[in-house]
N, CA, C and O atoms as a GROMACS GRO file, in nm:
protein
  592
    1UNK      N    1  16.224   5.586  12.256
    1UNK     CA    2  16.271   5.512  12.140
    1UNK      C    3  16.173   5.534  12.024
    1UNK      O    4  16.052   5.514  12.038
    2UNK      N    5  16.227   5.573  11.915
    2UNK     CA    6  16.160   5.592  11.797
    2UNK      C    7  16.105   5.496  11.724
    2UNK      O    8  16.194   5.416  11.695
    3UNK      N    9  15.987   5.460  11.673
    3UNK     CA   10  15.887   5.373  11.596
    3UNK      C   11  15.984   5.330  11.432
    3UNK      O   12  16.030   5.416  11.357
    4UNK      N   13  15.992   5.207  11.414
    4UNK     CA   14  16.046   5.151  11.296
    4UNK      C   15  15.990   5.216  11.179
    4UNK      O   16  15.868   5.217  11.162
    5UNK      N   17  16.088   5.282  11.079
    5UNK     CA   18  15.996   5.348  10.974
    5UNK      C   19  15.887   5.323  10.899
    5UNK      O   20  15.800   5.397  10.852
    6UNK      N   21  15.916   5.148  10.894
    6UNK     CA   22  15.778   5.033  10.843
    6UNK      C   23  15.688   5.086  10.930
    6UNK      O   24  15.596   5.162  10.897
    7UNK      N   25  15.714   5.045  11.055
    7UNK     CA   26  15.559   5.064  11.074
    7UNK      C   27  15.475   5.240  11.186
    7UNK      O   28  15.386   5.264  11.268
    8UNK      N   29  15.596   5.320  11.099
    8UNK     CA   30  15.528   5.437  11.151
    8UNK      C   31  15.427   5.508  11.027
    8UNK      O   32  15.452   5.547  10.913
    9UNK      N   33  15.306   5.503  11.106
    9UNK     CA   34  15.156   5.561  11.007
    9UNK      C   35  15.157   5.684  10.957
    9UNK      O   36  15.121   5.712  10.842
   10UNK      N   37  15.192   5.748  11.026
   10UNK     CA   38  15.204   5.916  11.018
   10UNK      C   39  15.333   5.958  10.867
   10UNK      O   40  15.331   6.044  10.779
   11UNK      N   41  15.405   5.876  10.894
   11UNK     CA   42  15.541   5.855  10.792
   11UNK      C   43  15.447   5.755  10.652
   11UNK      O   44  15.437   5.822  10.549
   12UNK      N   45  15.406   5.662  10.645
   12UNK     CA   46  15.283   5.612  10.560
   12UNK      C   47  15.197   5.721  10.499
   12UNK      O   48  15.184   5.743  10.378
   13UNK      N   49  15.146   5.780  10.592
   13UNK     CA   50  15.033   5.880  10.536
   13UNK      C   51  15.061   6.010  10.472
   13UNK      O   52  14.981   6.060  10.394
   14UNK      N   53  15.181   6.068  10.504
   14UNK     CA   54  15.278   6.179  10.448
   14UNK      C   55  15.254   6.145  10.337
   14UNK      O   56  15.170   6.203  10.268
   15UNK      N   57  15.343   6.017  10.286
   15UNK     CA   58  15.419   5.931  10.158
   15UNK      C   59  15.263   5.970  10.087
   15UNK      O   60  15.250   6.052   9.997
   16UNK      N   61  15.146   5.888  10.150
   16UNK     CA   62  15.046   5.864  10.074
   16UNK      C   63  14.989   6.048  10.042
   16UNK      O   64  14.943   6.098   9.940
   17UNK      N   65  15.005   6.080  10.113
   17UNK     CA   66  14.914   6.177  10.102
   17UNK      C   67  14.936   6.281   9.951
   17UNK      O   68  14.862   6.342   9.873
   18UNK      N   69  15.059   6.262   9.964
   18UNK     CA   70  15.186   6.340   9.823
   18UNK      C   71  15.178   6.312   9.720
   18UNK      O   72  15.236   6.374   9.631
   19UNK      N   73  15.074   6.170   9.690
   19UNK     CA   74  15.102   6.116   9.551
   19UNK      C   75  14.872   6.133   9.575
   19UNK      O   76  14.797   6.066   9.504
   20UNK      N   77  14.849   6.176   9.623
   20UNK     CA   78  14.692   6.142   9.635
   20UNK      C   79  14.661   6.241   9.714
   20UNK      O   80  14.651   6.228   9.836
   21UNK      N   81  14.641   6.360   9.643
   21UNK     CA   82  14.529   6.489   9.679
   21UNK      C   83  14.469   6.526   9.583
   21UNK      O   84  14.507   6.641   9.560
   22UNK      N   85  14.398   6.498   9.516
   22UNK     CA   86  14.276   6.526   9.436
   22UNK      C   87  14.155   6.400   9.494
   22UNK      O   88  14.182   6.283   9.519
   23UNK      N   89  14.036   6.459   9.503
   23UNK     CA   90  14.013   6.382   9.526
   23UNK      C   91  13.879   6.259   9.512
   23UNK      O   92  13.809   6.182   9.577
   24UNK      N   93  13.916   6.323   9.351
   24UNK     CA   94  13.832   6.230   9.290
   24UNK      C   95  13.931   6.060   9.245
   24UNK      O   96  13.882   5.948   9.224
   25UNK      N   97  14.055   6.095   9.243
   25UNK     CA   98  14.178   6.013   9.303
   25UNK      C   99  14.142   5.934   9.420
   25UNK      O  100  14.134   5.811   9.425
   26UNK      N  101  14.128   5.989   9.481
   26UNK     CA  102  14.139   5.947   9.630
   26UNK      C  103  13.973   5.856   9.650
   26UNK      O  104  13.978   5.753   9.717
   27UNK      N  105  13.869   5.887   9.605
   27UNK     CA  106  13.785   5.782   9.589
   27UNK      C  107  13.768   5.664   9.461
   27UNK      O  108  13.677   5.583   9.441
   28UNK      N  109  13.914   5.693   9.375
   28UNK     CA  110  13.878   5.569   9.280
   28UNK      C  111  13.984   5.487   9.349
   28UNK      O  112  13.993   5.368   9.318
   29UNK      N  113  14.085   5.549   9.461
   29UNK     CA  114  14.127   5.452   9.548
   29UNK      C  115  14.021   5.361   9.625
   29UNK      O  116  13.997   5.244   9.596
   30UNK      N  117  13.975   5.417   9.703
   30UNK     CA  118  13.869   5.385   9.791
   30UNK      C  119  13.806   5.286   9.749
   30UNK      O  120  13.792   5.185   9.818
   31UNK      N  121  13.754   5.301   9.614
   31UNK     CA  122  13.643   5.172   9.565
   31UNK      C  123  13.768   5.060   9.474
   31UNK      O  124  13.772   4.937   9.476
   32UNK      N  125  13.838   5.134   9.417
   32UNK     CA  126  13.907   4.962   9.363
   32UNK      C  127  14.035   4.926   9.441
   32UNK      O  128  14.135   4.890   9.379
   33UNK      N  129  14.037   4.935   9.580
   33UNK     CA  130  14.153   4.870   9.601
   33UNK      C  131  14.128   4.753   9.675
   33UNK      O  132  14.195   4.651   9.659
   34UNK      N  133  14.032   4.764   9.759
   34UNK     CA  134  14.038   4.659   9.815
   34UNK      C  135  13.940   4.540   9.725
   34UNK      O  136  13.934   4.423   9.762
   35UNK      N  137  13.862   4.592   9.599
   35UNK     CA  138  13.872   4.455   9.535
   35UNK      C  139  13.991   4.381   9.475
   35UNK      O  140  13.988   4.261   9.446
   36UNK      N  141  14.085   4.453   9.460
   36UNK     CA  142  14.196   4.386   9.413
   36UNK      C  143  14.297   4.292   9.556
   36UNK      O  144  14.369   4.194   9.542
   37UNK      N  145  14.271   4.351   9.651
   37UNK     CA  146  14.305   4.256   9.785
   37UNK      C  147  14.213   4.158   9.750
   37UNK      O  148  14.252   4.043   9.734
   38UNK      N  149  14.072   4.194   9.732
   38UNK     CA  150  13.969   4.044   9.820
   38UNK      C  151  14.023   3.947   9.709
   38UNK      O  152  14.082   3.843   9.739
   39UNK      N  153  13.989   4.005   9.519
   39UNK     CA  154  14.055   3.840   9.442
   39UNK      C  155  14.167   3.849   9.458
   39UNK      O  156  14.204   3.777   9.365
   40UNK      N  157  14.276   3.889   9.516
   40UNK     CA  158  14.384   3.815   9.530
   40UNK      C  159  14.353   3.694   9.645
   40UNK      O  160  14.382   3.576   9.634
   41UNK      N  161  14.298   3.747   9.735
   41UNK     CA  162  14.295   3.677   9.850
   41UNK      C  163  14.241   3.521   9.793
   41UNK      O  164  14.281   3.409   9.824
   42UNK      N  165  14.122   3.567   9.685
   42UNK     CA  166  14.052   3.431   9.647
   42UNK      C  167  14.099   3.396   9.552
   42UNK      O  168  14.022   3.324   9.488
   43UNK      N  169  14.207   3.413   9.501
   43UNK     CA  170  14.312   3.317   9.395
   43UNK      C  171  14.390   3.228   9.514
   43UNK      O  172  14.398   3.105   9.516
   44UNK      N  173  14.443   3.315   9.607
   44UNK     CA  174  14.510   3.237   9.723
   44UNK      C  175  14.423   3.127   9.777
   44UNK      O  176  14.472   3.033   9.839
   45UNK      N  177  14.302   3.136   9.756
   45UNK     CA  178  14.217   3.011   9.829
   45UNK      C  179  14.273   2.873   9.812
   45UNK      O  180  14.292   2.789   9.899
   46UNK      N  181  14.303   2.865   9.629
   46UNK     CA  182  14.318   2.739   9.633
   46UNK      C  183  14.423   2.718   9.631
   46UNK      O  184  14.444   2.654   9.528
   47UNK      N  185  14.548   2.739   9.707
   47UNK     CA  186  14.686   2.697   9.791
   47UNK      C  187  14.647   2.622   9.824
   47UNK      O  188  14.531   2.581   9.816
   48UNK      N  189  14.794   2.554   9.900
   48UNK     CA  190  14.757   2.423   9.970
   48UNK      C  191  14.729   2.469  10.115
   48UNK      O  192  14.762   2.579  10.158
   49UNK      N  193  14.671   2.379  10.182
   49UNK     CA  194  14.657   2.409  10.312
   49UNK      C  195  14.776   2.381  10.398
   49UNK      O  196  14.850   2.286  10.374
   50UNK      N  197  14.796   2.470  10.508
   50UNK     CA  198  14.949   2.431  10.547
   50UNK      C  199  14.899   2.328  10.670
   50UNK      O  200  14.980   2.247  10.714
   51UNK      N  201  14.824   2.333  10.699
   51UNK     CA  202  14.772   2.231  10.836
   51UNK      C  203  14.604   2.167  10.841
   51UNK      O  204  14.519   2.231  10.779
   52UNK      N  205  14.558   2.033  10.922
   52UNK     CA  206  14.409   2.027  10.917
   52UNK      C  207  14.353   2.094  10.979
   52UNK      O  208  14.399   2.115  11.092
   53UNK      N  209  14.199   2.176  10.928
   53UNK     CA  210  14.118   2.242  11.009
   53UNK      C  211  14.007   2.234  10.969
   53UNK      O  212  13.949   2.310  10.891
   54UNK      N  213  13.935   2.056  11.065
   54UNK     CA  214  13.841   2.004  11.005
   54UNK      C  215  13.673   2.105  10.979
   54UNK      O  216  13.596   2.110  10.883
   55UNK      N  217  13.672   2.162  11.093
   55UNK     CA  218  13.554   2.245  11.089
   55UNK      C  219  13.583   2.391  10.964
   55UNK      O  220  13.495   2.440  10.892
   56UNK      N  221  13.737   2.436  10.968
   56UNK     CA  222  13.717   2.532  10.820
   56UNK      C  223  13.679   2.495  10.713
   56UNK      O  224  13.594   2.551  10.644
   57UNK      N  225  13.751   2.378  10.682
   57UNK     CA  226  13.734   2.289  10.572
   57UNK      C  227  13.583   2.274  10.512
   57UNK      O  228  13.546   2.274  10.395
   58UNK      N  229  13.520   2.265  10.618
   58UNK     CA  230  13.409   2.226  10.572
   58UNK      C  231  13.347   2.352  10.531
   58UNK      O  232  13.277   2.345  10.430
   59UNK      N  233  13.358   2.468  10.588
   59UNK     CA  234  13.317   2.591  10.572
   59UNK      C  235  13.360   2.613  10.450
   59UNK      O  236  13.262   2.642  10.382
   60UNK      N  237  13.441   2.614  10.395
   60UNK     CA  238  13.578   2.675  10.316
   60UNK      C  239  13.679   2.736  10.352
   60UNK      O  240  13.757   2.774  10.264
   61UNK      N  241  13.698   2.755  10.449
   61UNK     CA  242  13.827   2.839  10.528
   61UNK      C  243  13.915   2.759  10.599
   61UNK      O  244  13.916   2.720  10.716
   62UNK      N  245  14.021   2.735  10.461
   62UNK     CA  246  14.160   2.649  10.388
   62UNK      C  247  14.288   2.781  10.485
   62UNK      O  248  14.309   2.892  10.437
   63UNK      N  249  14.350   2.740  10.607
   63UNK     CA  250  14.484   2.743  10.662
   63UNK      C  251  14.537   2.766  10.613
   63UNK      O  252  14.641   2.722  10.662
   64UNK      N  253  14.580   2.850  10.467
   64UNK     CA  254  14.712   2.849  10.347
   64UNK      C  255  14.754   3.008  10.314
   64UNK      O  256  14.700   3.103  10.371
   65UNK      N  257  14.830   3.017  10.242
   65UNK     CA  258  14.858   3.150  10.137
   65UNK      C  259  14.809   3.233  10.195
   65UNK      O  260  14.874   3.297  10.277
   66UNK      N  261  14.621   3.269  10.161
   66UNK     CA  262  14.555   3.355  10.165
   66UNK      C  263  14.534   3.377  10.278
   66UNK      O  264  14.520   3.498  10.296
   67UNK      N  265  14.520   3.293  10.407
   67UNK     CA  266  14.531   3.363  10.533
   67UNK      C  267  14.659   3.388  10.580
   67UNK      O  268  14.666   3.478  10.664
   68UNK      N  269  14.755   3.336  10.548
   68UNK     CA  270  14.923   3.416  10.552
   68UNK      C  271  14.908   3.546  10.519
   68UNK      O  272  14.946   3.621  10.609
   69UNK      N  273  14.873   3.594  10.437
   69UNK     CA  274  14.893   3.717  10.358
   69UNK      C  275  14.758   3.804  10.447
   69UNK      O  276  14.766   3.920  10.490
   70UNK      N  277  14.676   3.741  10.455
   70UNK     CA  278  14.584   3.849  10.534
   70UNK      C  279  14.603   3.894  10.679
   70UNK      O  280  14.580   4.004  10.731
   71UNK      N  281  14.663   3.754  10.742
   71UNK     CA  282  14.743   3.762  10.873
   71UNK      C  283  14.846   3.864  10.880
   71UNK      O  284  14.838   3.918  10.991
   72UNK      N  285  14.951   3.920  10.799
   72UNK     CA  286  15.031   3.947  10.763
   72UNK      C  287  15.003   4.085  10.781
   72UNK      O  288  15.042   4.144  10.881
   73UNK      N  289  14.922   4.155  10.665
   73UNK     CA  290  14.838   4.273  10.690
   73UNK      C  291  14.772   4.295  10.814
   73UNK      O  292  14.781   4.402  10.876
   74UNK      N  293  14.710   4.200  10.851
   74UNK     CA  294  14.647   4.240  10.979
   74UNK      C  295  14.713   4.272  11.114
   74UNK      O  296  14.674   4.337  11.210
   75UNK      N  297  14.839   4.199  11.086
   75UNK     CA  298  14.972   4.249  11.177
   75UNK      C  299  15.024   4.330  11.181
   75UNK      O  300  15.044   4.381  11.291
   76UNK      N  301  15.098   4.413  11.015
   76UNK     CA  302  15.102   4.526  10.991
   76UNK      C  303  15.058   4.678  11.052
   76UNK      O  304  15.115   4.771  11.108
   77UNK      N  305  14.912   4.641  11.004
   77UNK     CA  306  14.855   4.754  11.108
   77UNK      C  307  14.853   4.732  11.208
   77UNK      O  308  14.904   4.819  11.279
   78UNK      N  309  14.796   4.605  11.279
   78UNK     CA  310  14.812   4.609  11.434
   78UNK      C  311  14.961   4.728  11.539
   78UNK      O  312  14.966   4.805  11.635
   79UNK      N  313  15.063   4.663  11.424
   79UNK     CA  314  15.181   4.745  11.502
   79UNK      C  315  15.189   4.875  11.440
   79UNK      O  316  15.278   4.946  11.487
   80UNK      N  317  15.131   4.918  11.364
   80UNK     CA  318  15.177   5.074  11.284
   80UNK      C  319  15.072   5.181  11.408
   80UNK      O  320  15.102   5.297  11.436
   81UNK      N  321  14.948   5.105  11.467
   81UNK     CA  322  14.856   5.189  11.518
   81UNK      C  323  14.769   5.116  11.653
   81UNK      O  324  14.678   5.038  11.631
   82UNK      N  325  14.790   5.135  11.726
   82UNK     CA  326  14.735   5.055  11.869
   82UNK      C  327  14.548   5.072  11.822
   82UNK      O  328  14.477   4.974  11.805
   83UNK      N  329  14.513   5.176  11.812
   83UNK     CA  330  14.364   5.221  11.815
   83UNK      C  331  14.312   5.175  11.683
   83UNK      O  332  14.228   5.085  11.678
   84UNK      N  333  14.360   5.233  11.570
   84UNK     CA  334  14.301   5.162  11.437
   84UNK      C  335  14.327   5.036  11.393
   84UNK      O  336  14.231   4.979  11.341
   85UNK      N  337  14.426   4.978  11.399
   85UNK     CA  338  14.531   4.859  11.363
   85UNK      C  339  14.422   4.766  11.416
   85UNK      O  340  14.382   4.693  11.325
   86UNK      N  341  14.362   4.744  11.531
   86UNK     CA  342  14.253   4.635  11.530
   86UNK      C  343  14.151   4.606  11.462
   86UNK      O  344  14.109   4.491  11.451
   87UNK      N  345  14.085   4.736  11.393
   87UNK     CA  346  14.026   4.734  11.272
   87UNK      C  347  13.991   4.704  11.130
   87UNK      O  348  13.906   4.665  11.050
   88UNK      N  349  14.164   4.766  11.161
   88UNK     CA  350  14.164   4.738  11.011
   88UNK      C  351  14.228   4.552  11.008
   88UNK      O  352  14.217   4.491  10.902
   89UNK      N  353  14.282   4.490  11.116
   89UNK     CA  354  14.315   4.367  11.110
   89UNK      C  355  14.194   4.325  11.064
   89UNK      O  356  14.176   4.292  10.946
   90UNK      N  357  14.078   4.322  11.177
   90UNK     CA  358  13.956   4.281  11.142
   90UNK      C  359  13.882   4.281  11.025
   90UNK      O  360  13.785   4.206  11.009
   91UNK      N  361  13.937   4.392  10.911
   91UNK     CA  362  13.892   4.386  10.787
   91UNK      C  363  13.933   4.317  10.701
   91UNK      O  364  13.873   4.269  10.605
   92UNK      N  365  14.100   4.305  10.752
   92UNK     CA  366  14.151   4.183  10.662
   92UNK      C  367  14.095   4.069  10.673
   92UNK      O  368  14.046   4.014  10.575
   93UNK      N  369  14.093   4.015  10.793
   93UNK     CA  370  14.065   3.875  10.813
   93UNK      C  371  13.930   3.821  10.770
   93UNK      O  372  13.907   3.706  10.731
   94UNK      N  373  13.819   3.947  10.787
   94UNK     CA  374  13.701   3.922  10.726
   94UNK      C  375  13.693   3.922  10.582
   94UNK      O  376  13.606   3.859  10.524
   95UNK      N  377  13.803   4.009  10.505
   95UNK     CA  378  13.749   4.010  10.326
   95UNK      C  379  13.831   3.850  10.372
   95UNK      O  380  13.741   3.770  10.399
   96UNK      N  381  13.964   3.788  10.387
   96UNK     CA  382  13.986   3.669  10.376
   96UNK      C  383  13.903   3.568  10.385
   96UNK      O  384  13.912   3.463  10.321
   97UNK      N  385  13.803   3.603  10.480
   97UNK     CA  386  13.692   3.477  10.502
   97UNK      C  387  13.563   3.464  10.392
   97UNK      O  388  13.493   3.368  10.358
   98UNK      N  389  13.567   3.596  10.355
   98UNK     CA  390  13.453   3.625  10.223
   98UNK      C  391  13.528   3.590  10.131
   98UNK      O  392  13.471   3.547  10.031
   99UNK      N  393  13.645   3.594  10.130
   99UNK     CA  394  13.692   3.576   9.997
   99UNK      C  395  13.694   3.439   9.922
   99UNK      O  396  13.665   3.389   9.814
  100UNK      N  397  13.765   3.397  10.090
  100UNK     CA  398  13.737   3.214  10.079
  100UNK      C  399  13.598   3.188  10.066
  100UNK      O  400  13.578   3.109   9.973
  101UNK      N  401  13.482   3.229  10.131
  101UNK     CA  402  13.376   3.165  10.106
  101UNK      C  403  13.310   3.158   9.916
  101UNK      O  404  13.258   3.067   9.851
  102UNK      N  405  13.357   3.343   9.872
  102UNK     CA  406  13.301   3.305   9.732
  102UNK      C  407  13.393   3.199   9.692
  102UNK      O  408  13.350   3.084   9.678
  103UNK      N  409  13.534   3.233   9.668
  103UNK     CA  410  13.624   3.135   9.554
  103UNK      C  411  13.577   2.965   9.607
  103UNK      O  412  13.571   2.887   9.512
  104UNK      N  413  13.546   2.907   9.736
  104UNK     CA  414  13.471   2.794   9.738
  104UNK      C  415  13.376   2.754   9.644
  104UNK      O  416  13.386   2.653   9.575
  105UNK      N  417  13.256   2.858   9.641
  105UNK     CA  418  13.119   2.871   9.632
  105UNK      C  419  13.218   2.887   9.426
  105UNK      O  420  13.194   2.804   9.339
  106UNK      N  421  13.279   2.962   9.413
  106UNK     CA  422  13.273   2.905   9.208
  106UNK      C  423  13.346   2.839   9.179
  106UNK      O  424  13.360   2.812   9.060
  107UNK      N  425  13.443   2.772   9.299
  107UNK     CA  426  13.539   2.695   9.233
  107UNK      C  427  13.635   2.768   9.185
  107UNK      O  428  13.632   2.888   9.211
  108UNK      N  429  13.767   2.706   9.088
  108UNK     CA  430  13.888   2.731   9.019
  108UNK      C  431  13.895   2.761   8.930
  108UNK      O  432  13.971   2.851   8.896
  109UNK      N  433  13.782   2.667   8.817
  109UNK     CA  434  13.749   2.737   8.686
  109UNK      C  435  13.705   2.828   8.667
  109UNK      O  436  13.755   2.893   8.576
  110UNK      N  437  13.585   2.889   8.742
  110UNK     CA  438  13.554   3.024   8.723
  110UNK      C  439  13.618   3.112   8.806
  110UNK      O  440  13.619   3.230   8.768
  111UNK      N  441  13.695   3.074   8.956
  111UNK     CA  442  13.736   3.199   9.047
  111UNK      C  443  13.837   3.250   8.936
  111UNK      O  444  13.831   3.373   8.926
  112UNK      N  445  13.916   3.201   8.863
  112UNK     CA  446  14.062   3.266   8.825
  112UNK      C  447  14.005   3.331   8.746
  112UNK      O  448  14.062   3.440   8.735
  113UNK      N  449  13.919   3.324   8.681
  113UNK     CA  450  13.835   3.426   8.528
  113UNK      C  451  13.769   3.573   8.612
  113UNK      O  452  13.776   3.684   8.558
  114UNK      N  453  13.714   3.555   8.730
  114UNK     CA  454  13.656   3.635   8.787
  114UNK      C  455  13.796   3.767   8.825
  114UNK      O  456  13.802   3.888   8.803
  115UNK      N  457  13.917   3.646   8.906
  115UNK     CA  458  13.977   3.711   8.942
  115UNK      C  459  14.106   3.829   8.844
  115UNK      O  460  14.162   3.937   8.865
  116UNK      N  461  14.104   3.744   8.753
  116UNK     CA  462  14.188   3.850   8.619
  116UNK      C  463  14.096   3.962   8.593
  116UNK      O  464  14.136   4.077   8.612
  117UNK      N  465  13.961   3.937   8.547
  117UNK     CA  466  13.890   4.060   8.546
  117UNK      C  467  13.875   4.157   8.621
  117UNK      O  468  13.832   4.268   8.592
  118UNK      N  469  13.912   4.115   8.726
  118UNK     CA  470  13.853   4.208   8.855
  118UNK      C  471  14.006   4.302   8.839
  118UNK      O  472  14.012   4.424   8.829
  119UNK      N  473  14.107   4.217   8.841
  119UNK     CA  474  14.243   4.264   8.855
  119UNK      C  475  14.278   4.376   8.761
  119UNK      O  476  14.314   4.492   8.784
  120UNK      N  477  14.258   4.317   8.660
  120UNK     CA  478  14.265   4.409   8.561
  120UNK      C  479  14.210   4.559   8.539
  120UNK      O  480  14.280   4.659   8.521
  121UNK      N  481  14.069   4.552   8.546
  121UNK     CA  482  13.974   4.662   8.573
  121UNK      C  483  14.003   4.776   8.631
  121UNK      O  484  14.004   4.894   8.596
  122UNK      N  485  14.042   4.684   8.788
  122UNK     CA  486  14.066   4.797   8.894
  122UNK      C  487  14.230   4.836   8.896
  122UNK      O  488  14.270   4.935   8.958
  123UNK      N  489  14.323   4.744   8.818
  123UNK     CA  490  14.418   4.809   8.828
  123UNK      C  491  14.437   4.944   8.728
  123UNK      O  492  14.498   5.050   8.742
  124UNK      N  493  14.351   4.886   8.622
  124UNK     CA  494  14.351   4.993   8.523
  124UNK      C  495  14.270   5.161   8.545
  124UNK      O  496  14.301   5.267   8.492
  125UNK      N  497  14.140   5.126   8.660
  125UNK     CA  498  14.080   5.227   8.690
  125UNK      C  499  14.197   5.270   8.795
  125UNK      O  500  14.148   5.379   8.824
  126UNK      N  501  14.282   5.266   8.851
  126UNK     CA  502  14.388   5.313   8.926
  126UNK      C  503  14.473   5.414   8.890
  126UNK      O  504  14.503   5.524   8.938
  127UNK      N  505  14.520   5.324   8.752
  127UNK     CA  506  14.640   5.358   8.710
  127UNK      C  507  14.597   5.509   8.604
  127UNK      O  508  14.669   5.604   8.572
  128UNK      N  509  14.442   5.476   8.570
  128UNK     CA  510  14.366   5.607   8.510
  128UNK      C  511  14.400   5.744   8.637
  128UNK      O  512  14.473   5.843   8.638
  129UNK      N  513  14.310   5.688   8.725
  129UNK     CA  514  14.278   5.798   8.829
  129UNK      C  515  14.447   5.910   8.866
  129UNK      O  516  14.465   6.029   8.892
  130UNK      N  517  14.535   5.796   8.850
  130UNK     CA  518  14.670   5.875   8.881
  130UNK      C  519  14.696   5.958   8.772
  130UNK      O  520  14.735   6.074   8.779
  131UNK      N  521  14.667   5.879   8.647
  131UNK     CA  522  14.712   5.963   8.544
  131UNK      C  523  14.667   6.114   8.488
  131UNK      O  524  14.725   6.211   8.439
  132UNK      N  525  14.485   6.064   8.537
  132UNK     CA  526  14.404   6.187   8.446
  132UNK      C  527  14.363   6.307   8.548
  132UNK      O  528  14.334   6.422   8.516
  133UNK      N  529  14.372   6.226   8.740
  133UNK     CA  530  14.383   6.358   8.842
  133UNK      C  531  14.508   6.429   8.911
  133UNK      O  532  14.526   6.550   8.931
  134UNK      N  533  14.602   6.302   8.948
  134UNK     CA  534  14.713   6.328   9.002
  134UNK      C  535  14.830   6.435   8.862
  134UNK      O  536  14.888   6.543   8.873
  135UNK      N  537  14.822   6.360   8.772
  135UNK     CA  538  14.958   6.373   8.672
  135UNK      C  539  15.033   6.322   8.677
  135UNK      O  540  15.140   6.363   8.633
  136UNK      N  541  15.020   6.199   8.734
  136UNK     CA  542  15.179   6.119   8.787
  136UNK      C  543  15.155   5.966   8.800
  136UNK      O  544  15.068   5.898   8.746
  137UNK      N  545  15.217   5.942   8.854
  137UNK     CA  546  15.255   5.820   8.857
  137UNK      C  547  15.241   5.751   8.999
  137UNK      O  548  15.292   5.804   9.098
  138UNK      N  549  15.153   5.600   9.007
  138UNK     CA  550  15.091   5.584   9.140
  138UNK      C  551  15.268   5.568   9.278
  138UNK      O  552  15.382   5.525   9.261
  139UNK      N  553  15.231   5.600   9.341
  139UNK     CA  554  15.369   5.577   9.494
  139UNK      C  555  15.364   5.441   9.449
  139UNK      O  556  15.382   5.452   9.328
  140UNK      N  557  15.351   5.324   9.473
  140UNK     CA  558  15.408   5.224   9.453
  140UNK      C  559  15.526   5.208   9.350
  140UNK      O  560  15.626   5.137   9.367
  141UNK      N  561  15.509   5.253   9.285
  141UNK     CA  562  15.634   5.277   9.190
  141UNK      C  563  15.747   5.347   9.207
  141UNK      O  564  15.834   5.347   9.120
  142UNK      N  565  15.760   5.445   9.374
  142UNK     CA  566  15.832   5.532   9.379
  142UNK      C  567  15.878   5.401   9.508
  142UNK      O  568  15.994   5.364   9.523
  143UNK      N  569  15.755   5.342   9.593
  143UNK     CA  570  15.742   5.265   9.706
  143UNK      C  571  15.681   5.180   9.742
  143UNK      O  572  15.563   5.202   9.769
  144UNK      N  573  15.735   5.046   9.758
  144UNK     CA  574  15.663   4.910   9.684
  144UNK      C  575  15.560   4.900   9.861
  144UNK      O  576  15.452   4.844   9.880
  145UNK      N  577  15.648   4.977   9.965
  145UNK     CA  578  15.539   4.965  10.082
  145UNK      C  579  15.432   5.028  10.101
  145UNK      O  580  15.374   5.033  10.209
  146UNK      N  581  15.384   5.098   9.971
  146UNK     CA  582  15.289   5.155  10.021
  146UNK      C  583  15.148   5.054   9.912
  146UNK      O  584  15.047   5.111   9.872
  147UNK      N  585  15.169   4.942   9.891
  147UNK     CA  586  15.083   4.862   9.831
  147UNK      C  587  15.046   4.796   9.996
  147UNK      O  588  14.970   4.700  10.004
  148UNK      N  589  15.099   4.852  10.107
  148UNK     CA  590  15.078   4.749  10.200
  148UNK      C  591  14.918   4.806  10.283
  148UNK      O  592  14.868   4.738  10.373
   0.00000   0.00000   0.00000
């Protein structure tokens, strides 16, 4: 039985690979993408919590949004790849826990200022890298799954 197209990697990495061979591209991926995961993650901090979790709480690690969404990813891969997929879960769940710990540590007033900047920056150093190595236009725009 054949692997769901979602979550076949090899079919992912094709897609990716087509819009990202240069590869000075391919490392301005590398460095701004996953800051644009971690402040999202820490805009998600201050959701509501969906349940009590007296010992996170106290930590900062709020049950809500931002661990939905990192859970989510971390599932993702889990099923796209038996061998890597634990990994990379593990990376999610850890920027989620860093993420929560800074947006705790500045609060609301400053996390959302941090987090537009950050957003911005790196979406813009992105949207450069496609333009001035690739010639084109980033895959998400061709394929909203490959933001996954």
């Amino acid at each position: 039985m054949g692997k769901i197209e979602l979550f076949d990697l090899e079919k992912h990495y094709a897609f990716y690979g087509a819009y990202h061979s240069n590869p000075v591209n391919n490392f301005v991926h590398m460095i701004f993408v996953w800051p644009i995961f971690f402040t999202y993650l820490m805009l998600l901090h201050f959701t509501p919590a969906f349940f009590e979790f007296p010992i996170g709480f106290r930590l900062g690690l709020v049950p809500n949004l931002g661990l939905l969404v990192a859970s989510i990813y971390a599932l993702f891969y889990v099923f796209m790849d038996k061998k890597a997929g634990p990994l990379a879960a593990i990376l999610f769940l850890a920027c989620w826990v860093s993420a929560s710990l800074v947006a705790k540590h500045l609060e609301f007033a400053l996390a959302w200022k941090v987090v537009l900047a950050a957003q911005l920056f790196c979406w813009t150093e992105l949207v450069i890298g496609h333009g001035a190595f690739e010639k084109g236009a980033p895959a998400l725009l061709e394929n909203l799954t490959q933001t996954i």
